[in-house]
ZADO-1210 file (C-alpha; in nm, 4 decimals, padded with zeros to 6 digits):
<atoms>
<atom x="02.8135" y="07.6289" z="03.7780" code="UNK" pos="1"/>
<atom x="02.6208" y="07.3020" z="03.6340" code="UNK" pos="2"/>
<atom x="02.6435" y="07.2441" z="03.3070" code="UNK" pos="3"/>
<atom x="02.3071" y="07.3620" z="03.1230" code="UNK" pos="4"/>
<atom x="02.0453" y="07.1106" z="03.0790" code="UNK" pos="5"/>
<atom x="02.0737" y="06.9861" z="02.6946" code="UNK" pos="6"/>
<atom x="01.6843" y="06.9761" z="02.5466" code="UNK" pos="7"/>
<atom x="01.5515" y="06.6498" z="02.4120" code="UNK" pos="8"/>
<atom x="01.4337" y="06.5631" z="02.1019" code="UNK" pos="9"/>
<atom x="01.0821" y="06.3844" z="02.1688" code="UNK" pos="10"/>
<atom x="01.0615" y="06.2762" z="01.8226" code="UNK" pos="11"/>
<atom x="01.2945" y="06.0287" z="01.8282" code="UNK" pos="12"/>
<atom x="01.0692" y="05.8361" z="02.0429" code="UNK" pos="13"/>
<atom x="00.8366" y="05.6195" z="01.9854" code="UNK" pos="14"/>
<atom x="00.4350" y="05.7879" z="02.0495" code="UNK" pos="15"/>
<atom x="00.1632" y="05.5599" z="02.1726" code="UNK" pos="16"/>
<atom x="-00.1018" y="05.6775" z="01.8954" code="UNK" pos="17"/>
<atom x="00.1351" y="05.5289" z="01.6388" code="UNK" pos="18"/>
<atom x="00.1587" y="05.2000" z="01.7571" code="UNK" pos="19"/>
<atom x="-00.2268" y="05.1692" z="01.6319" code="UNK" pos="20"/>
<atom x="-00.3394" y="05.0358" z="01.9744" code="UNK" pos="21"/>
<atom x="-00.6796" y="05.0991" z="02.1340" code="UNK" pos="22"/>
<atom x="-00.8592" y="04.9874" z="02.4695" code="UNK" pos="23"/>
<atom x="-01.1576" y="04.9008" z="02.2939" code="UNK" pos="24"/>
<atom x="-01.1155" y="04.5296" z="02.0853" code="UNK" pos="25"/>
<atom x="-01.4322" y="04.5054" z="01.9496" code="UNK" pos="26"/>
<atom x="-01.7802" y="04.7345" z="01.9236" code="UNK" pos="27"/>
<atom x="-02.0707" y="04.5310" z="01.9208" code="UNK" pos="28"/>
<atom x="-02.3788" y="04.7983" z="01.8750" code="UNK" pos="29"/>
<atom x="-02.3688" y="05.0031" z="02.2202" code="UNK" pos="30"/>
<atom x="-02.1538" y="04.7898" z="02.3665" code="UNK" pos="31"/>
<atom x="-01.7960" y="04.8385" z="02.3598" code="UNK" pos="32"/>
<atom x="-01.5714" y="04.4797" z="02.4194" code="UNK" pos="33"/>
<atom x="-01.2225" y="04.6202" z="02.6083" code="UNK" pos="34"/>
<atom x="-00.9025" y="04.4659" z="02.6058" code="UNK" pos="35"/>
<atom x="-00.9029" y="04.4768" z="02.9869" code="UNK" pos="36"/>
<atom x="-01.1960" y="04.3043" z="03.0496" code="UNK" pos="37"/>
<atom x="-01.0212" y="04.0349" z="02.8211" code="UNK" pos="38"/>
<atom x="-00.7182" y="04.0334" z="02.9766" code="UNK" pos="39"/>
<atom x="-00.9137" y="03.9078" z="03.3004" code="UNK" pos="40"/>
<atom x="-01.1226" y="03.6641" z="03.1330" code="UNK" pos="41"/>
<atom x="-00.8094" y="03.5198" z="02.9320" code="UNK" pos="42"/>
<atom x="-00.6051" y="03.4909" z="03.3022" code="UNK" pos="43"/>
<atom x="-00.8975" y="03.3305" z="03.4713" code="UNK" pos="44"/>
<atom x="-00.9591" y="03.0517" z="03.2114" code="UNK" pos="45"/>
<atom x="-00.6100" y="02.9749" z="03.1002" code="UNK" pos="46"/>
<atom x="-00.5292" y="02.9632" z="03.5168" code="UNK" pos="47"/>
<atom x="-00.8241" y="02.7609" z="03.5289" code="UNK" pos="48"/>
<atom x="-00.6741" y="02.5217" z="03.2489" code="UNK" pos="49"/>
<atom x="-00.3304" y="02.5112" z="03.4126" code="UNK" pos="50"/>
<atom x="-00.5218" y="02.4149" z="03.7318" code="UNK" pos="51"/>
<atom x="-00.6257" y="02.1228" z="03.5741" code="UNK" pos="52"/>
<atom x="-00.2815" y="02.0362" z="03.4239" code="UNK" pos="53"/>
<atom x="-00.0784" y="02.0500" z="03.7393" code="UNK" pos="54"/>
<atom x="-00.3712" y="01.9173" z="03.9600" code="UNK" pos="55"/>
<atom x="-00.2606" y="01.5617" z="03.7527" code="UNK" pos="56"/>
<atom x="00.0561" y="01.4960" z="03.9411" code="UNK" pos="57"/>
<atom x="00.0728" y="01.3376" z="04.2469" code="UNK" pos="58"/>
<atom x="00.0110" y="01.5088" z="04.5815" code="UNK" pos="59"/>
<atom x="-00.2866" y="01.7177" z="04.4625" code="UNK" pos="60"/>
<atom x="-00.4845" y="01.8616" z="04.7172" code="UNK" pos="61"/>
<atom x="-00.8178" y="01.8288" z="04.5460" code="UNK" pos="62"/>
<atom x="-01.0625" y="01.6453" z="04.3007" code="UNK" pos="63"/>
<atom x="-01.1370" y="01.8022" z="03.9603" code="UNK" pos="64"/>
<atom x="-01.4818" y="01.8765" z="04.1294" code="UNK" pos="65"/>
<atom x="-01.3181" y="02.1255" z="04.3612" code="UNK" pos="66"/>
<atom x="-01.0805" y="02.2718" z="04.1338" code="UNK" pos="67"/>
<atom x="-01.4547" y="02.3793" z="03.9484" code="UNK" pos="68"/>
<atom x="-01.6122" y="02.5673" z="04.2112" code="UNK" pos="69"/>
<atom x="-01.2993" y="02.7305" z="04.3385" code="UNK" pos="70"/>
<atom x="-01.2534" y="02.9061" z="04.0175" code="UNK" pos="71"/>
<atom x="-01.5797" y="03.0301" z="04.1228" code="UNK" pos="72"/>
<atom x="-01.4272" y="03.1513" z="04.4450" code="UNK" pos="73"/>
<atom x="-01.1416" y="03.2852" z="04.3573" code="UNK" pos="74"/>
<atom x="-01.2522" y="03.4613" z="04.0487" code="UNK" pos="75"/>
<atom x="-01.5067" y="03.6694" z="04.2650" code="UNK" pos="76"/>
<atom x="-01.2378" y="03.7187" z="04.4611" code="UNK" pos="77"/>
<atom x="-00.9878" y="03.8720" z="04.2235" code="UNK" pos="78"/>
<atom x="-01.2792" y="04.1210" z="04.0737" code="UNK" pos="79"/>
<atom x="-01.4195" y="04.2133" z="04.4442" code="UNK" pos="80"/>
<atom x="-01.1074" y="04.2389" z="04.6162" code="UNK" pos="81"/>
<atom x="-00.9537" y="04.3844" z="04.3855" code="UNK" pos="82"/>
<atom x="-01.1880" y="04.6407" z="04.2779" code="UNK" pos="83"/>
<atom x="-01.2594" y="04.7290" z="04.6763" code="UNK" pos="84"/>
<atom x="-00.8462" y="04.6969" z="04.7269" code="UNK" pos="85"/>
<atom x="-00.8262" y="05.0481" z="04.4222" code="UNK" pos="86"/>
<atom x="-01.1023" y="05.2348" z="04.5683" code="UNK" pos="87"/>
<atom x="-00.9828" y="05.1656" z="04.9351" code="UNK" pos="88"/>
<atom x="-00.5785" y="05.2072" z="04.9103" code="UNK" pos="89"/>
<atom x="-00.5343" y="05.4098" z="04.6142" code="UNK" pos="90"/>
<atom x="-00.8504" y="05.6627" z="04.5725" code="UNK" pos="91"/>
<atom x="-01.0966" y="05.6729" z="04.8168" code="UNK" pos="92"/>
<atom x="-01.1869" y="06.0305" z="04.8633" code="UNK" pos="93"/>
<atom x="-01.2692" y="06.0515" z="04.5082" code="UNK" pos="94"/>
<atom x="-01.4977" y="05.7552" z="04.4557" code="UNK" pos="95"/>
<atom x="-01.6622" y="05.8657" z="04.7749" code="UNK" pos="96"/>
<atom x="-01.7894" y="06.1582" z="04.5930" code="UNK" pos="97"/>
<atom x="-01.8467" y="05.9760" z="04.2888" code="UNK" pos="98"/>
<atom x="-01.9853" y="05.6442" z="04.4207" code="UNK" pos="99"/>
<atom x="-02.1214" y="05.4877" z="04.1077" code="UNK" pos="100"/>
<atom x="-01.7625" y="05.5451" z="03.9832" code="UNK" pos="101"/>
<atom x="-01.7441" y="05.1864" z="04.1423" code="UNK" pos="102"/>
<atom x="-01.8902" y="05.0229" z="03.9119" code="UNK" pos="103"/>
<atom x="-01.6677" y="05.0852" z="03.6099" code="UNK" pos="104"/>
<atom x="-01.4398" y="04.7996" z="03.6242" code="UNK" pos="105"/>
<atom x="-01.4495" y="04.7992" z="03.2436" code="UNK" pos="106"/>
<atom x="-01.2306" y="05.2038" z="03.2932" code="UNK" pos="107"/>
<atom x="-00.9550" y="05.0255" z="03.4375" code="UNK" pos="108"/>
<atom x="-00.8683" y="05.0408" z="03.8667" code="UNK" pos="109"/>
<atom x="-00.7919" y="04.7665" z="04.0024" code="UNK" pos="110"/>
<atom x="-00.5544" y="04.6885" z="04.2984" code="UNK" pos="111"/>
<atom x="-00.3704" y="04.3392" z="04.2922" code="UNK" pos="112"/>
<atom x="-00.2910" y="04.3340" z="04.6803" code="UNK" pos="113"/>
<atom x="-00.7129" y="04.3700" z="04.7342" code="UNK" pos="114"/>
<atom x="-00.7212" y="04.1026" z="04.4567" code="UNK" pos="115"/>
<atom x="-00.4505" y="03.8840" z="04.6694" code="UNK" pos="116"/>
<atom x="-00.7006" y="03.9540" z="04.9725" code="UNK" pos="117"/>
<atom x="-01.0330" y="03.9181" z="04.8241" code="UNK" pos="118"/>
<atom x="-00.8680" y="03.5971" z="04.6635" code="UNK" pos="119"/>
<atom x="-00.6859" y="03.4681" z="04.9471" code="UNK" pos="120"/>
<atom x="-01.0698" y="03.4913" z="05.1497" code="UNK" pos="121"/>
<atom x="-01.2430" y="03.2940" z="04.8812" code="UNK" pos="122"/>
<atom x="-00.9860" y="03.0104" z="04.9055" code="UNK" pos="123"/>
<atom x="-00.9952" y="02.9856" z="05.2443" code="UNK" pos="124"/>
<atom x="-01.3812" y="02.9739" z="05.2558" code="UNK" pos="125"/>
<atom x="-01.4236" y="02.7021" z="05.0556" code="UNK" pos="126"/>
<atom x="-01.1433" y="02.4817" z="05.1660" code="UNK" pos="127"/>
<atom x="-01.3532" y="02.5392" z="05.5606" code="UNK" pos="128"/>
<atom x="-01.6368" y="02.4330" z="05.3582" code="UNK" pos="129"/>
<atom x="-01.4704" y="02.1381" z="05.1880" code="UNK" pos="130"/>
<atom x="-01.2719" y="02.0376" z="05.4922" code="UNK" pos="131"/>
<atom x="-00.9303" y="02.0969" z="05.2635" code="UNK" pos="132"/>
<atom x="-00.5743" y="02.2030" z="05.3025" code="UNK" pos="133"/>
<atom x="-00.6468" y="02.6358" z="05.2886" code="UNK" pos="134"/>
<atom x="-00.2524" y="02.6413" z="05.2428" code="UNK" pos="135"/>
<atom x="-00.1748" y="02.3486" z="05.0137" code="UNK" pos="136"/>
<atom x="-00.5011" y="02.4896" z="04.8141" code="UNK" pos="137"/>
<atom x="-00.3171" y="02.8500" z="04.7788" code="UNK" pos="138"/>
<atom x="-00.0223" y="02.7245" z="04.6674" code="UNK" pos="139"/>
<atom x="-00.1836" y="02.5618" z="04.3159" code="UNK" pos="140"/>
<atom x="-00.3818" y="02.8745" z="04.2855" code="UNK" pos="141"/>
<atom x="-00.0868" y="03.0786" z="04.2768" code="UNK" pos="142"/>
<atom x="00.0940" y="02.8873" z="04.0048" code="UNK" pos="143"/>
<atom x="-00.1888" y="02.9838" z="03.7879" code="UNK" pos="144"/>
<atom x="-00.1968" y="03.3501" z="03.8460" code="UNK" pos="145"/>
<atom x="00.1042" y="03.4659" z="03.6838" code="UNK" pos="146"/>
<atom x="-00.1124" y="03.4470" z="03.3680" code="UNK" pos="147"/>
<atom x="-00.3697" y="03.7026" z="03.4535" code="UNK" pos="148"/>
<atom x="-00.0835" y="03.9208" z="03.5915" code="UNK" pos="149"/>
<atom x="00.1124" y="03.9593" z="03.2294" code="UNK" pos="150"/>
<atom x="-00.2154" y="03.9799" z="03.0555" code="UNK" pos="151"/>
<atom x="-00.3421" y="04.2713" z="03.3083" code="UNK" pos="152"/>
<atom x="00.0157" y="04.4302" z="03.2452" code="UNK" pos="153"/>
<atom x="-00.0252" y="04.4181" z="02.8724" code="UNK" pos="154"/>
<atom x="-00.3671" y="04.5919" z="02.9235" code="UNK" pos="155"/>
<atom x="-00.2511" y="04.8947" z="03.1383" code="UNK" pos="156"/>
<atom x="-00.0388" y="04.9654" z="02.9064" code="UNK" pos="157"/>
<atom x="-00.2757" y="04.9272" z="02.5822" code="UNK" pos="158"/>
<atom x="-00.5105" y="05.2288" z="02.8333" code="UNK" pos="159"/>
<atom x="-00.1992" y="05.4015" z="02.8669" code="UNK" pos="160"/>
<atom x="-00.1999" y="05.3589" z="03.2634" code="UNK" pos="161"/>
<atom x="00.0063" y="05.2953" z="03.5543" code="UNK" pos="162"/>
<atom x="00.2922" y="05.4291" z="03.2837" code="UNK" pos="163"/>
<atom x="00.6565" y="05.4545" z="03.4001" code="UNK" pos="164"/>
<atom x="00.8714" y="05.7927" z="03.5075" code="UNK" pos="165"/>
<atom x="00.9946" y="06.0088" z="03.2588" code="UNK" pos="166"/>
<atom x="01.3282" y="05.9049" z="03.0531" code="UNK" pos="167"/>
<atom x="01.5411" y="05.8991" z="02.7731" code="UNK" pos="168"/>
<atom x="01.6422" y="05.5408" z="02.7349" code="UNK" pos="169"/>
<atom x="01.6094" y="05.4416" z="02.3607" code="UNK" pos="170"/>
<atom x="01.2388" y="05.2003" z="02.3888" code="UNK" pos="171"/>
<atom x="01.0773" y="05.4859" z="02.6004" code="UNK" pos="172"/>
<atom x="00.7348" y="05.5829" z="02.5179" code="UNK" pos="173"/>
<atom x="00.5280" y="05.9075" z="02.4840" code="UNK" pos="174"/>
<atom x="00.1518" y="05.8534" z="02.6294" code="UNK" pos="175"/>
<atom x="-00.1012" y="06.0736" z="02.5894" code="UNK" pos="176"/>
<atom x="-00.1675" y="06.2510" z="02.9025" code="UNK" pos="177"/>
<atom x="-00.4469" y="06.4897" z="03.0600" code="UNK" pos="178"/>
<atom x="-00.3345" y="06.8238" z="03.0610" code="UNK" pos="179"/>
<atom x="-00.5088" y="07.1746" z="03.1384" code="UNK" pos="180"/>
<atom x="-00.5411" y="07.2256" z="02.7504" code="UNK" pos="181"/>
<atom x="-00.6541" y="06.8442" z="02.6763" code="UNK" pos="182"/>
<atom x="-00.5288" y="06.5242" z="02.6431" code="UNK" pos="183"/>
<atom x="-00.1352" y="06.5634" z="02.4401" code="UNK" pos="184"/>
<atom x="00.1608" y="06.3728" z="02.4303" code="UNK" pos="185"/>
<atom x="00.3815" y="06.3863" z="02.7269" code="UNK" pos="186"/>
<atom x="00.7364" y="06.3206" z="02.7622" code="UNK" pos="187"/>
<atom x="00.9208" y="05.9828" z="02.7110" code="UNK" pos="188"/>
<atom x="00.8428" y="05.7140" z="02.9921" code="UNK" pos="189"/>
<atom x="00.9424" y="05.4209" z="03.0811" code="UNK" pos="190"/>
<atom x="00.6769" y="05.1500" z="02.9535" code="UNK" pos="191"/>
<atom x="00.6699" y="04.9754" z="03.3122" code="UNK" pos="192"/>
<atom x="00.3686" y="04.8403" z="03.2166" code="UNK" pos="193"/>
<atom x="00.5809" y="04.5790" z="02.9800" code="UNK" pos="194"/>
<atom x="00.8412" y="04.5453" z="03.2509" code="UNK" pos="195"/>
<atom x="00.5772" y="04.3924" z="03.4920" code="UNK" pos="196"/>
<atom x="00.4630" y="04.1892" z="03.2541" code="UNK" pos="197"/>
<atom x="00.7819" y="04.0118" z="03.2081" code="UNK" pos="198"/>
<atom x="00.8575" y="04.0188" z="03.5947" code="UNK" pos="199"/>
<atom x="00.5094" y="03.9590" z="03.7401" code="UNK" pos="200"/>
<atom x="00.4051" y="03.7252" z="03.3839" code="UNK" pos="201"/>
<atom x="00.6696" y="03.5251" z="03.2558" code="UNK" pos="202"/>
<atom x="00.9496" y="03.5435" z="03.5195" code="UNK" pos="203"/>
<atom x="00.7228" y="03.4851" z="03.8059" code="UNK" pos="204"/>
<atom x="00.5554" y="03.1519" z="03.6179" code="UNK" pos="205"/>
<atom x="00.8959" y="02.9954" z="03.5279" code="UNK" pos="206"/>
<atom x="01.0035" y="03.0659" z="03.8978" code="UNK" pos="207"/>
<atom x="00.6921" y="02.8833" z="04.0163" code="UNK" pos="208"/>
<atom x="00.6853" y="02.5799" z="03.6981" code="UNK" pos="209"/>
<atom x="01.0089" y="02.5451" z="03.7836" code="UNK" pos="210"/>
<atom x="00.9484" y="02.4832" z="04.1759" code="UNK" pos="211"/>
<atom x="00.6420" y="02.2797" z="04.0980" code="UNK" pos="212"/>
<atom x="00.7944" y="02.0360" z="03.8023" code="UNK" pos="213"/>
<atom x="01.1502" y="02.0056" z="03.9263" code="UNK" pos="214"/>
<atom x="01.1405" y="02.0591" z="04.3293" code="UNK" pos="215"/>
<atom x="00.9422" y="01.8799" z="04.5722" code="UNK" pos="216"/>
<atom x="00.7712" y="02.2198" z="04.6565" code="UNK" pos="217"/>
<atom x="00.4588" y="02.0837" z="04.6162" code="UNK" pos="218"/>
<atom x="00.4742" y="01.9012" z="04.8820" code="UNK" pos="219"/>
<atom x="00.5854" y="02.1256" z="05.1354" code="UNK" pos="220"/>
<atom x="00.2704" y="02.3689" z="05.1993" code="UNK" pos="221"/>
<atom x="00.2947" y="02.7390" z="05.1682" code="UNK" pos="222"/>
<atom x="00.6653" y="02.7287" z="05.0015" code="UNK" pos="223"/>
<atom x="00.4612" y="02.8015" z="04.6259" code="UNK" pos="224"/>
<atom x="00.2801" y="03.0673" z="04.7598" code="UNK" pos="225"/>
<atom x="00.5074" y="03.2101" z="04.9573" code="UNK" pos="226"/>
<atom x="00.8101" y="03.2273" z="04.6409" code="UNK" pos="227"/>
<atom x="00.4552" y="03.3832" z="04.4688" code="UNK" pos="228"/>
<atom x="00.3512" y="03.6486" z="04.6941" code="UNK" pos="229"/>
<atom x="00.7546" y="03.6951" z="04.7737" code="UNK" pos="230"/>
<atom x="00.9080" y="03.7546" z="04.4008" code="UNK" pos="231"/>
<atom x="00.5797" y="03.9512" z="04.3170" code="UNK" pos="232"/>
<atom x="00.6490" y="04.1765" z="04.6234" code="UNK" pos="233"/>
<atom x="01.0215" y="04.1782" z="04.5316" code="UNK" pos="234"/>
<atom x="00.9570" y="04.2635" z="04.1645" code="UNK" pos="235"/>
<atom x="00.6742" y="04.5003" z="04.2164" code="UNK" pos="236"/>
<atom x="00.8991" y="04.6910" z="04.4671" code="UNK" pos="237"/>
<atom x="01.1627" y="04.7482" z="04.2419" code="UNK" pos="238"/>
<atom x="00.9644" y="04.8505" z="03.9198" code="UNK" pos="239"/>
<atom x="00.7864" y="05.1347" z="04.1504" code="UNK" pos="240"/>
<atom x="01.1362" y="05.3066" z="04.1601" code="UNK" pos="241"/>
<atom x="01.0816" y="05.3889" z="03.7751" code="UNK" pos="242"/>
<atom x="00.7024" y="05.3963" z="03.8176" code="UNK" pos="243"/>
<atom x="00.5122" y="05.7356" z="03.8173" code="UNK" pos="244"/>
<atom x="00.3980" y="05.7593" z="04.1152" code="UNK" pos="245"/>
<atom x="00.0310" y="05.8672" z="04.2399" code="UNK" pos="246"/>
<atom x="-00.0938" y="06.1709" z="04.1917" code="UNK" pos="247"/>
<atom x="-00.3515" y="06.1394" z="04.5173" code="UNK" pos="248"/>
<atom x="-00.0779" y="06.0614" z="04.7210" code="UNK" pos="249"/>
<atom x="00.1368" y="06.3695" z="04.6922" code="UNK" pos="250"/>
<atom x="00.2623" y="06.5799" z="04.9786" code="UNK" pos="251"/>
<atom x="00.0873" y="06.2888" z="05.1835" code="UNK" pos="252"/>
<atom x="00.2757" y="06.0664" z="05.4701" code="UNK" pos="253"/>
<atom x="00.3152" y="05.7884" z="05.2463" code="UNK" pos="254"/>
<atom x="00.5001" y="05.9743" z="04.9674" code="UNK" pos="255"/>
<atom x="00.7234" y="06.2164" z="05.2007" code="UNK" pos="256"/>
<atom x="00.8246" y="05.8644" z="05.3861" code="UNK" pos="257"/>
<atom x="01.0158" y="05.7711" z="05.0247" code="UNK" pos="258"/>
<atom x="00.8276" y="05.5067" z="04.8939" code="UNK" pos="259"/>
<atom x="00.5416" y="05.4979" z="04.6709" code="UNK" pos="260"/>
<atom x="00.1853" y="05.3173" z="04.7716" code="UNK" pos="261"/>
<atom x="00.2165" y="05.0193" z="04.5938" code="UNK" pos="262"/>
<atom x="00.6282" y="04.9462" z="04.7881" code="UNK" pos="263"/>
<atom x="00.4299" y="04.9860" z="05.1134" code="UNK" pos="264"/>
<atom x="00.1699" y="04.7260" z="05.0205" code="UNK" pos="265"/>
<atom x="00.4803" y="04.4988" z="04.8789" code="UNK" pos="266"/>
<atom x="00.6706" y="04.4942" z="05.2248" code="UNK" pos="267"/>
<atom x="00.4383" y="04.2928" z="05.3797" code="UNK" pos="268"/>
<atom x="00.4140" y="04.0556" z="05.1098" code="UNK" pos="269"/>
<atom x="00.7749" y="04.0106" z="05.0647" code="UNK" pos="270"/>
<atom x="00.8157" y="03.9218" z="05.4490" code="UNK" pos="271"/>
<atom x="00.4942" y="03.7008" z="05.4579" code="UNK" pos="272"/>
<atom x="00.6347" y="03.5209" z="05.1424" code="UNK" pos="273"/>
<atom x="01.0277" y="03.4636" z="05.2685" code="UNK" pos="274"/>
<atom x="00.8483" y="03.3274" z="05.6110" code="UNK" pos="275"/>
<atom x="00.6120" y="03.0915" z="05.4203" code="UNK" pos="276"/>
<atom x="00.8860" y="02.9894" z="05.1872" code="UNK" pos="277"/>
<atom x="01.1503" y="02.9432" z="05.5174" code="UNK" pos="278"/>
<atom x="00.8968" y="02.7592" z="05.7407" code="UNK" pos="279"/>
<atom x="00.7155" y="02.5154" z="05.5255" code="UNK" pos="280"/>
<atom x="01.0046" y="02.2481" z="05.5009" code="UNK" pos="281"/>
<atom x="00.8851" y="02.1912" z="05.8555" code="UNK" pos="282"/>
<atom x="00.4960" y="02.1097" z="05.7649" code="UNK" pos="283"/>
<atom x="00.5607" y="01.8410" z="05.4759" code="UNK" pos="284"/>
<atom x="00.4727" y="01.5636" z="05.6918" code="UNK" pos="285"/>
<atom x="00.1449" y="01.7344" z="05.7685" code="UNK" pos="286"/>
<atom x="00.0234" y="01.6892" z="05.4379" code="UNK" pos="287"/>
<atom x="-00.2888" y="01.5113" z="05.3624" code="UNK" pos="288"/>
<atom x="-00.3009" y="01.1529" z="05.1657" code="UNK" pos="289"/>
<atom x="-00.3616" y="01.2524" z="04.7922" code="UNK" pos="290"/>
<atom x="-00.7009" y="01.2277" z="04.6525" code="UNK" pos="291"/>
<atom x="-00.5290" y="00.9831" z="04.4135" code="UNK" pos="292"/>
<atom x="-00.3840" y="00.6577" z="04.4625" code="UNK" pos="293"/>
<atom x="-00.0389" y="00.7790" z="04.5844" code="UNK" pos="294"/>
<atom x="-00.0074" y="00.9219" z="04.9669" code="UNK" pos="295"/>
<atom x="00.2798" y="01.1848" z="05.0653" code="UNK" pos="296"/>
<atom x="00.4842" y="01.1130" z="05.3847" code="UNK" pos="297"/>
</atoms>
């Protein structure tokens, strides 16, 4: 026989409630200011700002005009897509009952892949309608998303979503979870939330500063966006291991097959990335003249 399972003292960890944190920042009258809402402001103008910075060197792919209205673009992009992308791949029969569910972005539910897609769409638009580079334009976008990834992180976990699976690892965390009897403190998870923000936030922007200030990646279109859409696949695959996984999706073919929703949406990502990343060597000398004063061969 096994040797009997030894109980766990919960109190030794650390419970969300103390930590003094709450999804709302700031009440102003009826309206309530959340710290996710900020979190996608704060991505979308700092990206915007690091735009600006990187679209300095030589080789950029567009004028300070276009980097304007594509913020445009691609920020209706990230709140469309991605809002469609949660209702569509992660709970669909649900909002179809509940359709003006929709429409409470401020709750929380959004899905990055249908925020890569909606994105992705807007870019591509506009560079048809500006007769630019669609591929050299993604990869300067993508440079200047990691920033609205680690700030969305740090906002799942101040709503006490998307937590991690259960543990006893010393820096676990107890969230307060729906039960039959009301919301209570569940067991010790793993704050994955604060994992992807390192991985998907910090790691993933040095990976792509590094490419962009120290390689000639910039000049070799699709390689950026490809080690993007690649490590973010790679990193978001491996965090779902110790990631609760979806309650909708239980019993269902996607669960039974081993891997959770959001490793199924990764696998494409990760192969479209390592082929964008392997094949754009090949298209550097079908780069455009810079808008500047220097060309690239």
């Amino acid at each position: 026989m096994g040797k009997p399972l030894q109980a766990v003292d919960n109190s030794r960890f650390v419970a969300f409630p103390d930590l003094g944190l709450s999804p709302v920042a700031l009440h102003i009258g009826p309206f309530d200011l959340r710290w996710y809402s900020l979190a996608y402001l704060a991505g979308i103008f700092i990206g915007y700002w690091y735009l600006l910075k990187i679209l300095k060197q030589p080789g950029a792919p567009m004028d300070r005009r276009h980097a304007d209205d594509l913020v445009f673009y691609a920020a209706l992009g990230i709140i469309f897509g991605g809002r469609l992308g949660y209702v569509l791949f992660y709970n669909f029969g649900e909002y179809l009952r509940h359709p003006l569910e929709i429409l409470k972005l401020w709750d929380g539910g959004m899905s990055f892949h249908g925020g890569v897609i909606g994105t992705s769409l807007g870019i591509i638009y506009y560079a048809w309608k500006q007769k630019l580079n669609w591929l050299r334009l993604h990869d300067y976008v993508a440079c200047c998303v990691p920033f609205g990834l680690g700030f969305g992180r740090l906002a799942n976990l101040v709503n006490q979503e998307l937590w991690g699976a259960p543990t006893t690892v010393p820096w676990a965390v107890r969230f307060v979870e729906p039960t039959p009897l009301g919301p209570m403190l569940g067991p010790p998870r793993h704050p994955s939330q604060l994992y992807e923000a390192v991985l998907e936030g910090l790691l993933l922007f040095a990976i792509l500063a590094f490419l962009f200030w120290r390689t000639k990646a910039r000049y070799e279109p699709g390689k950026l966006v490809g080690a993007f859409i690649f490590f973010y696949g790679l990193f978001r695959f491996g965090v779902e291991f110790i990631r609760e996984p979806d309650a909708q999706f239980a019993g269902t073919m996607f669960q039974n097959a081993g891997l959770h929703m959001g490793q199924w949406l990764s696998l494409p990502m990760i192969l479209g990335g390592l082929y964008l990343m392997l094949t754009a060597p090949r298209r550097r000398t079908r780069v455009e003249p810079t808008l500047g004063t220097e060309s690239v061969a």
